[in-house]
matplotlib code that plots the C-alpha trace (Angstrom):
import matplotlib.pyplot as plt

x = [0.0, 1.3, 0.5, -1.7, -0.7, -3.1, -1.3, 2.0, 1.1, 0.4, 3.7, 5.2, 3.3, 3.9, 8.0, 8.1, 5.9, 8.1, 11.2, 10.8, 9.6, 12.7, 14.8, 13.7, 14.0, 17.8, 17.8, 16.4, 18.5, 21.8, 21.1, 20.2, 23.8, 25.4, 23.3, 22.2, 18.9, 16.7, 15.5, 12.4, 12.6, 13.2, 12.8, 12.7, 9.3, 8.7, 11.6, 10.4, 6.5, 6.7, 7.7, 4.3, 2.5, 3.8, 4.2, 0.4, -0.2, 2.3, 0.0, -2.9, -1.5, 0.2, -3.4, -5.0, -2.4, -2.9, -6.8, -5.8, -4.0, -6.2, -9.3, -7.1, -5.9, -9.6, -11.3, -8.6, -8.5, -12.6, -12.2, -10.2, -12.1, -15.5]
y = [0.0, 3.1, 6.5, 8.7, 12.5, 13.8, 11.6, 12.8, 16.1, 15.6, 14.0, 16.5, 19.2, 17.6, 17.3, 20.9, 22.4, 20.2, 20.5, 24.4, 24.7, 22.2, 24.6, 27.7, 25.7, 25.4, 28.8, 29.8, 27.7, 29.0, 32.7, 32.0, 30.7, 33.5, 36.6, 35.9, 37.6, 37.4, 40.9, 41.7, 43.0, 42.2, 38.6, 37.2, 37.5, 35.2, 32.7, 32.3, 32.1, 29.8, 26.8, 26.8, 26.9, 24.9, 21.5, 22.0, 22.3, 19.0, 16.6, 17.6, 17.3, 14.0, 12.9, 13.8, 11.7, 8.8, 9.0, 9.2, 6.2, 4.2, 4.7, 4.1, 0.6, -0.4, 0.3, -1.6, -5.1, -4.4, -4.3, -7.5, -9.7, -9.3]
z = [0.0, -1.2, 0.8, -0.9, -1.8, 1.4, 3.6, 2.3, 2.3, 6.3, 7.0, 5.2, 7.3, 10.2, 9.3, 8.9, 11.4, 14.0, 12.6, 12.5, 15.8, 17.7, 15.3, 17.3, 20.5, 19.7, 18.5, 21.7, 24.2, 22.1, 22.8, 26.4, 26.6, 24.5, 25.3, 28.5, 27.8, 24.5, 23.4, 23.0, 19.6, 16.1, 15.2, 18.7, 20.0, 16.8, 17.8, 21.5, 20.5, 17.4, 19.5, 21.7, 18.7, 16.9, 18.9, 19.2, 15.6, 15.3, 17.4, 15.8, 12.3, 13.7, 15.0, 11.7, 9.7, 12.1, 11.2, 7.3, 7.2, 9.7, 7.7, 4.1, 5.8, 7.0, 3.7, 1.9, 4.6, 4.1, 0.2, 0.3, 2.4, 0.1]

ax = plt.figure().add_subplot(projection="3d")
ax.plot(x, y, z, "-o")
ax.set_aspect("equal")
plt.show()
């Protein structure tokens, strides 16, 4: 079974919206241990912010992927059993 180009869309979704956001979490923790103290301006606010809404975005985008395939699977085991 092959993944369909919704479900590959999601995972690719999901890659980035993750990937992005643990990106800005090492962004983050690097500055904490360079600069001591993350200003408030500029492209920082961005940086802290984008991690808490992203990981969010991620489980549902993770949860909606898991649904994809599950229903894909069952209509294909129900297709092959008739």
């Amino acid at each position: 079974m092959t993944p369909n180009r919704s479900e590959r869309a999601l995972a690719f979704m999901l890659a980035g919206v993750v990937g992005v956001s643990i990106l800005c979490m090492i962004i983050m923790i690097v500055a904490w241990l360079t600069i001591k103290e993350i200003p408030g301006t500029g492209v920082w606010p961005v940086i802290t912010v984008l991690p808490e809404i992203g990981f969010p975005i991620g489980i549902v985008l993770l949860l909606t992927l898991l649904a994809v395939n599950w229903t894909r699977k069952a209509r294909a085991n129900r297709n092959e059993t008739r």
